[in-house]
Each structure stands twice: as structure tokens, then as C-alpha cells.
N, C-alpha and C positions, 0 to 999 in steps of 0.2 A: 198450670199450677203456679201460686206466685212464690214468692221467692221465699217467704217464712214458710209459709206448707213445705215446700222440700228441704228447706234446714231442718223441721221438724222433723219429717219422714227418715232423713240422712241419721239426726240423732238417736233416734230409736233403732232404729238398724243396729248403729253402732253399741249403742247400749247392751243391743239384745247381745251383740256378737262377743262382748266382754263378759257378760256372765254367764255367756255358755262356755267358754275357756273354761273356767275355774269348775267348771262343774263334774268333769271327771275327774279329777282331782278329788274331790267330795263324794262322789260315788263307789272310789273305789273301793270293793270288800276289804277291812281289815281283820285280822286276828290271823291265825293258823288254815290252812284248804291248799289242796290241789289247785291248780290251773283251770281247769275240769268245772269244778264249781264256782269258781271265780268268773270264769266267762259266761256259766250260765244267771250268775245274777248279774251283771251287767245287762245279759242281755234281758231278762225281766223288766230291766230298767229305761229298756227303748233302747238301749245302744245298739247299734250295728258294728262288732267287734272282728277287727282286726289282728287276728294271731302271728306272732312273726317268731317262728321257733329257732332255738338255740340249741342243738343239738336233737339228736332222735328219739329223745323217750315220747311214750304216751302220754298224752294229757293229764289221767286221771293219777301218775306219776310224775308231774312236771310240777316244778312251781314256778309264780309268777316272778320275775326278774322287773318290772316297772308296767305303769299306765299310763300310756301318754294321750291327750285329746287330740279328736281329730277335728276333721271338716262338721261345723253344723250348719243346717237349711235351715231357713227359714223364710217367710214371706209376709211383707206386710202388705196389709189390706185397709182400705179407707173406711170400706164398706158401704158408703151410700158420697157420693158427689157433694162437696160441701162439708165434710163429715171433720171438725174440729179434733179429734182424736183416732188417730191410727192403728191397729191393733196388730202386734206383728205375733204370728206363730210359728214356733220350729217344725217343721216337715221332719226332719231329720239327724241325728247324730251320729258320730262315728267315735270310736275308741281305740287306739292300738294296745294291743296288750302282749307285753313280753315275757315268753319261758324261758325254763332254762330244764 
């Protein structure tokens, strides 16, 4: 691969890796719910959610205390040898999500 194609490849990576940060940020449910519902639309939303509880109550009586992003997958692909644009797609997201 010469040297511009993996600058390219490197940028788009990176690209992709900075708007996937921000996006649980954006996803997160607002207005008034339980924790309960919250993590079920997250996960509606592709996330693979990470609960990290603050105390003993049940979910459906918990609320959320913050959303933080986690790890996102992704893979870029050339798709054919020669291929002047690289197309990268997320495999995968994570969310942590904190009750209280």
C-alpha cells in the first residue's frame, strides 16, 4: 500500500473514531424514565450497555446518574485492490450507563 493510501486509511479511522465519541452523548434519552427504559432504548439503538449500579434498587426504580461512551468497532474495508475510497463501518458500540 503506498504511502498516501494509509494516510488516507489512518484518516478515516480517525475520523470515524471522533464521531463516534460524541454520539452517545447524542443518544442519550432525555426528559423524565427510570433507568429501565433508558437502557432499553439505548439499546434499540445498537448500543451494547454497560450498567454500573450505585446502590441496590431495581432498575425500573433507579435513575440514571450519567452516560458515558464506551469502546466503538469498527473496520475499514477497501473493498476491491486499487479502490481509491475506503469505506469504514462500526461493528460495534458500547455505552456505560450510571444509576443511582
Amino acid at each position: 500500500m503506498n504511502t498516501f493510501g494509509f494516510a488516507a486509511v489512518i484518516a478515516s479511522g480517525l475520523g470515524a473514531a471522533v464521531l463516534g465519541l460524541g454520539a452517545p452523548a447524542n443518544a442519550a434519552p432525555t426528559g423524565p424514565g427510570n433507568a429501565e427504559q433508558t437502557i432499553s432504548q439505548l439499546q434499540a439503538q445498537g448500543y451494547n450497555v454497560i450498567v454500573n449500579r450505585l446502590g441496590a434498587s431495581q432498575l425500573y426504580q433507579a435513575t440514571v446518574v450519567a452516560v458515558r461512551p464506551g469502546q466503538t468497532y469498527s473496520r475499514t474495508d477497501s473493498g476491491v485492490p486499487g479502490a481509491d475510497h475506503p469505506t469504514t463501518t462500526v461493528t460495534g458500540k458500547t455505552v456505560y450507563v450510571d444509576v443511582r
